[in-house]
MIDOSE-1310 file (N, C-alpha, C; in nm, 2 decimals, decimal comma, always signed):
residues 224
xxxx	+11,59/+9,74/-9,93/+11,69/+9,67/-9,85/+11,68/+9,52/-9,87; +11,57/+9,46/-9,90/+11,55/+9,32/-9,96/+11,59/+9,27/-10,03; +11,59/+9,35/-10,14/+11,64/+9,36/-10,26/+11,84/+9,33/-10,30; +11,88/+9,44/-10,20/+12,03/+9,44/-10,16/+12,05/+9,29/-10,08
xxxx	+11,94/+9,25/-10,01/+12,03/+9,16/-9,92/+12,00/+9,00/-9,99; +11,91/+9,01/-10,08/+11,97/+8,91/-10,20/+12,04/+8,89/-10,24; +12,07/+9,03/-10,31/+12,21/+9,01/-10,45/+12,32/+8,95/-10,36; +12,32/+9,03/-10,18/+12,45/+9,02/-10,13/+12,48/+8,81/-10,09
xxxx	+12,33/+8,79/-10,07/+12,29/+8,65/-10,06/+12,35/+8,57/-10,16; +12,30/+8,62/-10,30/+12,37/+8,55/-10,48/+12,53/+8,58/-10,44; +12,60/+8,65/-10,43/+12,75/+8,68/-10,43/+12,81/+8,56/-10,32; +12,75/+8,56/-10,22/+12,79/+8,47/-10,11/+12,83/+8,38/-10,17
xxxx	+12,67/+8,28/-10,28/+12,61/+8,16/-10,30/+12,78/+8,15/-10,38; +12,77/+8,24/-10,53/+12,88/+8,21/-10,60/+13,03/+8,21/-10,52; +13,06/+8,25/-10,41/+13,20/+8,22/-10,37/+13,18/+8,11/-10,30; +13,08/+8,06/-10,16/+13,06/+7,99/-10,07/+12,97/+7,80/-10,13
xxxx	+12,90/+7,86/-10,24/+12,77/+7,76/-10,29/+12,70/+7,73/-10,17; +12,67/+7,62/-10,19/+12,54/+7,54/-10,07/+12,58/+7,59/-9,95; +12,70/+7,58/-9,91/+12,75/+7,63/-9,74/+12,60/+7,74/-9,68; +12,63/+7,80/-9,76/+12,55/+7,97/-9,75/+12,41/+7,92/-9,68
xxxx	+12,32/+7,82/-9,73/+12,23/+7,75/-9,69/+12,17/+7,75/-9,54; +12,32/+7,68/-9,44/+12,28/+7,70/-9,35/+12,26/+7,84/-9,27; +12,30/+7,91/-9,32/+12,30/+8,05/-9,29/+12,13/+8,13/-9,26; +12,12/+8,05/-9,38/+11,93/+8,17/-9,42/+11,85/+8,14/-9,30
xxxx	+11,71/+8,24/-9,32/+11,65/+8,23/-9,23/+11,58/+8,14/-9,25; +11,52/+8,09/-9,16/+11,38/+7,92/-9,16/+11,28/+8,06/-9,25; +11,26/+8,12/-9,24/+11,10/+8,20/-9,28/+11,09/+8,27/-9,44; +11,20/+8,19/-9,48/+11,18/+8,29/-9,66/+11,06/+8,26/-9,72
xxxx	+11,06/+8,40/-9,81/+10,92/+8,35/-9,91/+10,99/+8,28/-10,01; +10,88/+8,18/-10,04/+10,92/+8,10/-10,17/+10,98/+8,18/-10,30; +10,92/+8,27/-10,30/+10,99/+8,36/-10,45/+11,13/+8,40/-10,37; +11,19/+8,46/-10,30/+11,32/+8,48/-10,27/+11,39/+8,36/-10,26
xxxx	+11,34/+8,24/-10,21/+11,41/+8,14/-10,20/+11,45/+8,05/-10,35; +11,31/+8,05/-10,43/+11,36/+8,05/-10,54/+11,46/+8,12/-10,64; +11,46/+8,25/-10,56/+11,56/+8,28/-10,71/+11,70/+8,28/-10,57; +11,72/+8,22/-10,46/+11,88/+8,20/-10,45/+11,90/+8,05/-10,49
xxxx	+11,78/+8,00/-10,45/+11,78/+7,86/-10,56/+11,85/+7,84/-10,66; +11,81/+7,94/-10,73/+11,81/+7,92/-10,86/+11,99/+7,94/-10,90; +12,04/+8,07/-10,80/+12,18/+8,08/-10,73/+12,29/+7,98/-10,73; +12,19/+7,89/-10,65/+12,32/+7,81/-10,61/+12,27/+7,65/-10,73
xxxx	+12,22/+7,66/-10,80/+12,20/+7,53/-10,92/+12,12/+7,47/-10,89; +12,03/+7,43/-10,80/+11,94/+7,40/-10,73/+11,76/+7,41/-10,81; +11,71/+7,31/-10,90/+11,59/+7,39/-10,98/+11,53/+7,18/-11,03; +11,41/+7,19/-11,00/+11,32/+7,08/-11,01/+11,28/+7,11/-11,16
xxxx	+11,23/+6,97/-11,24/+11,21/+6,97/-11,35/+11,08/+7,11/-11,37; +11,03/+7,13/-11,31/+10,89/+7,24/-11,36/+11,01/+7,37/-11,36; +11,15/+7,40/-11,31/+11,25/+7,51/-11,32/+11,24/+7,55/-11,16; +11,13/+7,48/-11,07/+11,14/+7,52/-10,91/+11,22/+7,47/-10,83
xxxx	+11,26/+7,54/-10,71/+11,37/+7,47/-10,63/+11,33/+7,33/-10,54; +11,43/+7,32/-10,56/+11,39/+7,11/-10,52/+11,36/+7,12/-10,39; +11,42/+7,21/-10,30/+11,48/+7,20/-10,18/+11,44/+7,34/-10,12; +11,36/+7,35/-10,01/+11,31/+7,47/-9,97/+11,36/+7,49/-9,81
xxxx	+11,31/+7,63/-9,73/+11,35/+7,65/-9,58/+11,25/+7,74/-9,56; +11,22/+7,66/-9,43/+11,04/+7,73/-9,38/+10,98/+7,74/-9,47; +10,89/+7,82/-9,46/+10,76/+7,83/-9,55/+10,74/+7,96/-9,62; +10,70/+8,03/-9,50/+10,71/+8,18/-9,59/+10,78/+8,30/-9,58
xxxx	+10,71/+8,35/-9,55/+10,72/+8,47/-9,51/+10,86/+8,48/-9,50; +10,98/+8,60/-9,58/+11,10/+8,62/-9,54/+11,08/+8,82/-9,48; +10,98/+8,75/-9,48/+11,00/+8,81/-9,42/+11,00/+8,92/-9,43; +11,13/+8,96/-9,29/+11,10/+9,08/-9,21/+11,12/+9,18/-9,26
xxxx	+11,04/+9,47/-9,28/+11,18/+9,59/-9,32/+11,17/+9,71/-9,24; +11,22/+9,76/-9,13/+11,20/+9,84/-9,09/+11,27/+9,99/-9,15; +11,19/+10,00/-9,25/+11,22/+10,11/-9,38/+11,29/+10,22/-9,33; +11,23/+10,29/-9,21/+11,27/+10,41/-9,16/+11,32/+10,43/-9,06
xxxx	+11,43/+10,34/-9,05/+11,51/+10,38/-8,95/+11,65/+10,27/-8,97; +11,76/+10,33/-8,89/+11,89/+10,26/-8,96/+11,88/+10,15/-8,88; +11,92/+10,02/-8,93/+11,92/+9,86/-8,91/+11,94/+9,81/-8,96; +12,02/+9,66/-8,93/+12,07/+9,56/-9,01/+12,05/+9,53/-9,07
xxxx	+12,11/+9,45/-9,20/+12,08/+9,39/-9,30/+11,99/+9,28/-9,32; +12,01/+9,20/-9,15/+11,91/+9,08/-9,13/+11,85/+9,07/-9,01; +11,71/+9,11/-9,04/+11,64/+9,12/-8,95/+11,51/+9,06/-9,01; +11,41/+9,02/-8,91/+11,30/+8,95/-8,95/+11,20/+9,02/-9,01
xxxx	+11,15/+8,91/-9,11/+11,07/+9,00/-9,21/+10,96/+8,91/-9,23; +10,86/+8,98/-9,28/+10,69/+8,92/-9,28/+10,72/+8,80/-9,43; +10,66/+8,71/-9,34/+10,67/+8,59/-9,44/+10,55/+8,51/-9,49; +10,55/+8,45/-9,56/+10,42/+8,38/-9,61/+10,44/+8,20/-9,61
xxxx	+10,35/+8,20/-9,48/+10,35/+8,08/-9,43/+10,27/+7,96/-9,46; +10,31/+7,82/-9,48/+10,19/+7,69/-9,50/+10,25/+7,62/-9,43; +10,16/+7,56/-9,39/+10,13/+7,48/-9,24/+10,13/+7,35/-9,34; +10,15/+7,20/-9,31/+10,17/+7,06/-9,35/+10,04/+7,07/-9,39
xxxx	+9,89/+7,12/-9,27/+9,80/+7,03/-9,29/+9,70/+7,14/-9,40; +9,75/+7,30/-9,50/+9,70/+7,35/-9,55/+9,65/+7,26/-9,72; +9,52/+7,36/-9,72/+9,51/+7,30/-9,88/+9,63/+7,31/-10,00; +9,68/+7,19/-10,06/+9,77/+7,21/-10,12/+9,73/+7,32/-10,24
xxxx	+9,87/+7,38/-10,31/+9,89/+7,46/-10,41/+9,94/+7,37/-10,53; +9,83/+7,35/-10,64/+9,89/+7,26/-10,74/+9,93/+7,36/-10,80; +10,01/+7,29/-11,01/+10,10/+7,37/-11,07/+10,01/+7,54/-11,12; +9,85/+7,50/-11,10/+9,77/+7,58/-11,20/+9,70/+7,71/-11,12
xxxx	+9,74/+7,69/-10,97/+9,71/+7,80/-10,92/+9,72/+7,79/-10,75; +9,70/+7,90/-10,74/+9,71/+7,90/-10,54/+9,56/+7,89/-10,44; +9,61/+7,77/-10,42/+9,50/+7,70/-10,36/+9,40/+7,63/-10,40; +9,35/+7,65/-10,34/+9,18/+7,60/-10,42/+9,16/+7,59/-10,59
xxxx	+9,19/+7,63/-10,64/+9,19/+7,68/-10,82/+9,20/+7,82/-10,86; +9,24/+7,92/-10,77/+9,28/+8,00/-10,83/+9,44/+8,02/-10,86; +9,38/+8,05/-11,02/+9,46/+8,11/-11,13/+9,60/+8,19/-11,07; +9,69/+8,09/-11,10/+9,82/+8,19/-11,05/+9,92/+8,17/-11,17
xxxx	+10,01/+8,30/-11,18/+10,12/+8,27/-11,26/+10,22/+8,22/-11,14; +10,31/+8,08/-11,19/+10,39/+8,03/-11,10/+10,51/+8,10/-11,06; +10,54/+8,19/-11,18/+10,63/+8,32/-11,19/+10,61/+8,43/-11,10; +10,53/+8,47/-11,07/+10,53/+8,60/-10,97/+10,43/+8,55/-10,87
xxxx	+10,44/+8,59/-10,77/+10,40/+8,63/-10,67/+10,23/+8,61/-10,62; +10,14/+8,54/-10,55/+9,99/+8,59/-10,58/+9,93/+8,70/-10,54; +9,85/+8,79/-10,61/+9,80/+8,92/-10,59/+9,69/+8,91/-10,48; +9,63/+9,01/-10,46/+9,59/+9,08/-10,32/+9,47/+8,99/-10,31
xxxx	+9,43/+8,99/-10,51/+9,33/+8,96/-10,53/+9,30/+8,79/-10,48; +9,38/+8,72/-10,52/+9,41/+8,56/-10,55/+9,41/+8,53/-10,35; +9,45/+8,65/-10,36/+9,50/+8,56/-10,15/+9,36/+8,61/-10,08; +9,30/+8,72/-10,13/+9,14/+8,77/-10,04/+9,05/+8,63/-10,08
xxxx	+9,05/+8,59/-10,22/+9,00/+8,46/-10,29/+9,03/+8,32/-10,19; +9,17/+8,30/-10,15/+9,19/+8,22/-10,09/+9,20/+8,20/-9,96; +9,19/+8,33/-9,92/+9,10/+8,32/-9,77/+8,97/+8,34/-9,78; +8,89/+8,33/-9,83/+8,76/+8,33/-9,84/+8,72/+8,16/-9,87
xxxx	+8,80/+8,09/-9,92/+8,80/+7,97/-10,00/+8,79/+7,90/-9,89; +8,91/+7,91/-9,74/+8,92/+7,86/-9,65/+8,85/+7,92/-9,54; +8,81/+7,97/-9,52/+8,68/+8,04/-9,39/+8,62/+7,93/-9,48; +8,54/+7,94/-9,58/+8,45/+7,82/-9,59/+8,46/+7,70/-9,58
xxxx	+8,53/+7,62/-9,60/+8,60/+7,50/-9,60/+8,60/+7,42/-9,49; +8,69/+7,54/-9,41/+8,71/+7,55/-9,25/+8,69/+7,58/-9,17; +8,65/+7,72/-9,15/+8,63/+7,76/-9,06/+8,66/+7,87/-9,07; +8,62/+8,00/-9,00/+8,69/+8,15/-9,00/+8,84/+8,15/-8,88
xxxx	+8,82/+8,01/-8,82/+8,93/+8,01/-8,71/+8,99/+7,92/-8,70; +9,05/+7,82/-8,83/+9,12/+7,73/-8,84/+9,28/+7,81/-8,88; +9,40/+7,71/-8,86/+9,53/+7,80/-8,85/+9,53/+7,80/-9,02; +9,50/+7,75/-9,09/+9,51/+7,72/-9,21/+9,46/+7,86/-9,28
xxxx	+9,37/+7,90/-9,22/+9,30/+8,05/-9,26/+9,41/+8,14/-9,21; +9,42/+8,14/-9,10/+9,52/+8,27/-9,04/+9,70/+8,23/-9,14; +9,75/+8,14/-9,21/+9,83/+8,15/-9,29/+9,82/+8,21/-9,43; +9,67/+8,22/-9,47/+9,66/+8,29/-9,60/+9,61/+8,45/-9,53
xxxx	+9,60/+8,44/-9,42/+9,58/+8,60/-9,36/+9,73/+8,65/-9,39; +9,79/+8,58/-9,32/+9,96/+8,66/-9,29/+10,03/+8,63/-9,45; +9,95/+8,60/-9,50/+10,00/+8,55/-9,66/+10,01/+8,72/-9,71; +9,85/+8,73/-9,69/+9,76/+8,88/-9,75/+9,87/+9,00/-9,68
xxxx	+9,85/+9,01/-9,55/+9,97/+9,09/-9,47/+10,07/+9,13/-9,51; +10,17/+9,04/-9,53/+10,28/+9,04/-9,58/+10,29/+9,10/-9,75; +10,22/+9,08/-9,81/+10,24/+9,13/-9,94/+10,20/+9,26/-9,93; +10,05/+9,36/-9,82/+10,06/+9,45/-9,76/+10,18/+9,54/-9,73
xxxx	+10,29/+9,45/-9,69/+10,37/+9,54/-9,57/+10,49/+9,52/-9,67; +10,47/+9,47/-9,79/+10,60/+9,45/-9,86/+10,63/+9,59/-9,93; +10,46/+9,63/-9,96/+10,41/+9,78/-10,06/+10,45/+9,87/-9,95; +10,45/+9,84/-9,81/+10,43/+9,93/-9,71/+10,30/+10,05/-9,69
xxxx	+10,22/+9,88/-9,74/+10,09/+9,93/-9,69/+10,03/+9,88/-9,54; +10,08/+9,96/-9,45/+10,09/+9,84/-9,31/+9,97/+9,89/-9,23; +9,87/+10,03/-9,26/+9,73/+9,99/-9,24/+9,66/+9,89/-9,27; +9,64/+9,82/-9,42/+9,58/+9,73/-9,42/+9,65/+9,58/-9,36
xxxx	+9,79/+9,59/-9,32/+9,88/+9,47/-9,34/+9,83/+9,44/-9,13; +9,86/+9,54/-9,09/+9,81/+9,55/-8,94/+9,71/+9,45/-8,86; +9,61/+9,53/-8,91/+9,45/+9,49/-8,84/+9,50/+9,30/-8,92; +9,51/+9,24/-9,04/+9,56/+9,11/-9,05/+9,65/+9,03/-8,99
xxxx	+9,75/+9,07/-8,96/+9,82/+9,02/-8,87/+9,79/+8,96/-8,73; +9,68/+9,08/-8,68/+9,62/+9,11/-8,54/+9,53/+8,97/-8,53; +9,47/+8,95/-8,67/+9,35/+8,84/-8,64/+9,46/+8,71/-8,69; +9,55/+8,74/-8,75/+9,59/+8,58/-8,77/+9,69/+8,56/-8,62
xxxx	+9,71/+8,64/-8,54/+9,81/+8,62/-8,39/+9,67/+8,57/-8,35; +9,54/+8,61/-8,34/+9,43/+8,60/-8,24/+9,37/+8,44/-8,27; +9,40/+8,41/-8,46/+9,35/+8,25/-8,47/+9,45/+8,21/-8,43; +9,60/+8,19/-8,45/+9,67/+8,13/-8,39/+9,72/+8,08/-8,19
xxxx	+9,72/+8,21/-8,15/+9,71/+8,18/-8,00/+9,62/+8,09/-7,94; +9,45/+8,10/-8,02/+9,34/+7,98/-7,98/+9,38/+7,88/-8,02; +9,43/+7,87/-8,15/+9,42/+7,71/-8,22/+9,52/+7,63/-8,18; +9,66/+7,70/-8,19/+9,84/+7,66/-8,20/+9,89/+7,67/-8,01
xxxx	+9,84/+7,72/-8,00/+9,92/+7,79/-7,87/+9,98/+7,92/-7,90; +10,04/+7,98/-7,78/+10,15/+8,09/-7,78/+10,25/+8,10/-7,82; +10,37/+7,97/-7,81/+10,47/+7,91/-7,82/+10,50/+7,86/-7,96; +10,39/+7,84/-8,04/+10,39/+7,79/-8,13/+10,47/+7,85/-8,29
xxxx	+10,57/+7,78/-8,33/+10,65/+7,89/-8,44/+10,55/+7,98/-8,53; +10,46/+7,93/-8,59/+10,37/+8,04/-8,64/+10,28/+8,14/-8,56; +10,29/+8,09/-8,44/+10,23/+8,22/-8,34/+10,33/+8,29/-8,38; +10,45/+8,27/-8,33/+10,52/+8,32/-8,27/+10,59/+8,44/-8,44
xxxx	+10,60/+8,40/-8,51/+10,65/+8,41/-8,66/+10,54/+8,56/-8,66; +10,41/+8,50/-8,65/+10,32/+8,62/-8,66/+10,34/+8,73/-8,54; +10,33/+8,71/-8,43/+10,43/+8,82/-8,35/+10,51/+8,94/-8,41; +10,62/+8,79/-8,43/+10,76/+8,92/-8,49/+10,66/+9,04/-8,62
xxxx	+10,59/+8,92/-8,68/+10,55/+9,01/-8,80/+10,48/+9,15/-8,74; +10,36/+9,13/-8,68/+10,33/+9,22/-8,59/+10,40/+9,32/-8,54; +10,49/+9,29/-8,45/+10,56/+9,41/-8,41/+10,66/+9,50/-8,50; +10,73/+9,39/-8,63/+10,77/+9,53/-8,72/+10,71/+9,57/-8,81
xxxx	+10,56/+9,53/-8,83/+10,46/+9,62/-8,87/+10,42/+9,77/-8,77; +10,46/+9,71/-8,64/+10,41/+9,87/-8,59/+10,55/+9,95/-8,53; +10,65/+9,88/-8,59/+10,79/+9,93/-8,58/+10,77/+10,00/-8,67; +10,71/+9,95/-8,81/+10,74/+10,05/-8,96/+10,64/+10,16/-8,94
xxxx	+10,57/+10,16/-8,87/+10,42/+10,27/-8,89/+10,52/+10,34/-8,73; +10,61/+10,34/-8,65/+10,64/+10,40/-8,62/+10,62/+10,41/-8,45; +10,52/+10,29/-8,42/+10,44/+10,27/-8,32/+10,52/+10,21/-8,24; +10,66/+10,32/-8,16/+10,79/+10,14/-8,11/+10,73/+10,15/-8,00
xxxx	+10,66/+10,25/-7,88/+10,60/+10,20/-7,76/+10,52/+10,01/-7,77; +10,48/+10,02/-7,88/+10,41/+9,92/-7,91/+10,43/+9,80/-7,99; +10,53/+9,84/-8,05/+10,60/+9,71/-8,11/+10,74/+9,65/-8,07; +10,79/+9,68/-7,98/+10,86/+9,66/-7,90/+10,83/+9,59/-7,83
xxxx	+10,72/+9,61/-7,73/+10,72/+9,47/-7,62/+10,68/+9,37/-7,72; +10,63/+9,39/-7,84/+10,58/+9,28/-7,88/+10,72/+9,18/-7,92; +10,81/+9,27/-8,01/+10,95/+9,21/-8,01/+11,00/+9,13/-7,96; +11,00/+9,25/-7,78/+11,10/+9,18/-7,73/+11,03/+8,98/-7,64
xxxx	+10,87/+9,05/-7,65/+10,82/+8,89/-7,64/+10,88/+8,76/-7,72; +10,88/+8,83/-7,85/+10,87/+8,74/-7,97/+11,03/+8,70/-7,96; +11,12/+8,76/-7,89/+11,27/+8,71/-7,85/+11,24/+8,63/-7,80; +11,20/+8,64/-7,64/+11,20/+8,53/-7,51/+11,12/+8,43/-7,57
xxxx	+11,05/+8,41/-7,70/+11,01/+8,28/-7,72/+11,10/+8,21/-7,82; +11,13/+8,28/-7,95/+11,19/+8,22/-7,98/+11,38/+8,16/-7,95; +11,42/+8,30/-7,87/+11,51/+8,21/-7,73/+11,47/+8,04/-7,70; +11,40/+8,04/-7,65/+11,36/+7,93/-7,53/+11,33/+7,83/-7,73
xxxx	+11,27/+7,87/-7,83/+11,23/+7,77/-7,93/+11,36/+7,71/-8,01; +11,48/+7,81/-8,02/+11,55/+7,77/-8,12/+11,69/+7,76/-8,09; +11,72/+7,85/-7,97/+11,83/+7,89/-7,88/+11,87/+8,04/-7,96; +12,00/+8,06/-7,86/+12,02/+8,21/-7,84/+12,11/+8,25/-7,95
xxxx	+12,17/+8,14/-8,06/+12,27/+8,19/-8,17/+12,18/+8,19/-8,31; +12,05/+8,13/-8,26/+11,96/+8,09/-8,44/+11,97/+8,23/-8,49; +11,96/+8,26/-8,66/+11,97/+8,35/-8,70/+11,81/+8,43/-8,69; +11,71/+8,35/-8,68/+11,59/+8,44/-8,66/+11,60/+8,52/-8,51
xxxx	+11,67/+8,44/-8,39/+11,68/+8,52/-8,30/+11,82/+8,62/-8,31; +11,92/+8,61/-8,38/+11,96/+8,72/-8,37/+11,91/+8,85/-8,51; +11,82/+8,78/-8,60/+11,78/+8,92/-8,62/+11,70/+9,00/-8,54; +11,61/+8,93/-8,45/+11,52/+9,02/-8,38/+11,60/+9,10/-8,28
xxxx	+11,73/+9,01/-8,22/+11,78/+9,10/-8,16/+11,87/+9,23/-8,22; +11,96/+9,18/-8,35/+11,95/+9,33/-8,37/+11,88/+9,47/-8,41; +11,73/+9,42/-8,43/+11,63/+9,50/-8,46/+11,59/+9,59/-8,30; +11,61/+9,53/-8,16/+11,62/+9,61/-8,11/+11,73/+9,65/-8,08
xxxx	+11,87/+9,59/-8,10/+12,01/+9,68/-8,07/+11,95/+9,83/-8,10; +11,88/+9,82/-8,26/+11,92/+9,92/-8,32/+11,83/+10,07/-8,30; +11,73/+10,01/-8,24/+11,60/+10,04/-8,13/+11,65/+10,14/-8,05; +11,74/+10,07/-7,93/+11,83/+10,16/-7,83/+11,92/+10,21/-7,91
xxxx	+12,00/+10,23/-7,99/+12,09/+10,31/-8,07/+12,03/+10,41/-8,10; +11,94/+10,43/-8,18/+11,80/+10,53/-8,23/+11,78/+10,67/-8,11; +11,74/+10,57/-8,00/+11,70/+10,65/-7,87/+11,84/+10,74/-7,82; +11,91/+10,65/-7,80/+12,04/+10,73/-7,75/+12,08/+10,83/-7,82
């Protein structure tokens, strides 16, 4: 479904161009954002997009069950005050191709890099957690993507607050991880939490709150 709501993203870009921009969600991953980047003519001398939205994580797929095209999806997030990512790898010095994606392997690395650094409970750690997560829940491996989520909501709530867009980002993530595993007693209130805040953060027309809302429209449709 990610996949589809790119291309449908690229067809926009070519009839609408830049307009389409204000549309996307704050939370794409850098690889999706680069290649609509790349879409709409948009590419920095190294071939990267000049011009980015949010940070990570695009996020949100509730695989098995019928739902909109845009709804919130696990993203991969940096915070201003994280260690930067130079051209030769992610984070700290690991080895990354700038072309794909970092592996399970490079992000376990880079949270290990930052628990030391920092701390096991700095928010800087819980972003390379929801980094790891996310690439988890992309395989729809959402055992392992789960219990991470769980500890980066737990560093964030202490460090950030509750309110806080990456709290709150990791929530959503949270709950359609246990929307996809099927868990909606339980990922539901988390949802519909993760509404009433980001309501109150962004207002009631932003497109991250109306994906979550149609993710429960489609919740009660299901039921009915």
């Amino acid at each position: 479904m990610r996949s589809t709501a790119v291309k449908v993203t690229l067809e926009c870009c070519a009839v609408a161009g830049r307009a389409v921009e204000k549309f996307l969600p704050t939370n794409l991953k850098p690889a999706i954002r680069d290649v609509i980047d790349e879409g709409l003519g948009i590419k920095t001398q190294e071939g990267r997009a000049s011009t980015s939205v949010g940070g990570t994580n695009a996020p949100p797929v509730v695989a098995r069950r019928a739902a909109p095209a845009q709804k919130p999806q696990p993203a991969a997030r940096q915070q201003q005050s994280s260690p930067k990512r130079d051209a030769g790898g992610y984070g700290g010095g690991q080895q990354h191709n700038n072309n794909a994606p970092p592996t399970v392997r490079e992000l376990k690395a880079e949270i290990a890099e930052r628990e030391a650094s920092l701390g096991k409970n700095h928010p800087d750690v819980a972003v390379a957690v929801t980094d790891l997560a996310a690439l988890y829940s992309e395989s729809e491996d959402f055992d392992n993507a789960r219990p991470l989520y769980e500890r980066a909501l737990r560093i964030q709530e202490k460090s950030l607050g509750a309110e806080h867009q990456d709290t709150v980002q990791t929530l959503t993530d949270l709950a359609i991880c246990h929307l996809d595993q099927g868990n909606n007693d339980v990922g539901r209130p988390l949802l519909e939490r993760a509404l009433v805040l980001q309501e109150q953060a962004l207002g009631p027309h932003h497109a991250d709150v109306t994906a979550i809302r149609d993710v429960l429209q489609s919740l009660d449709a299901d039921e009915q």
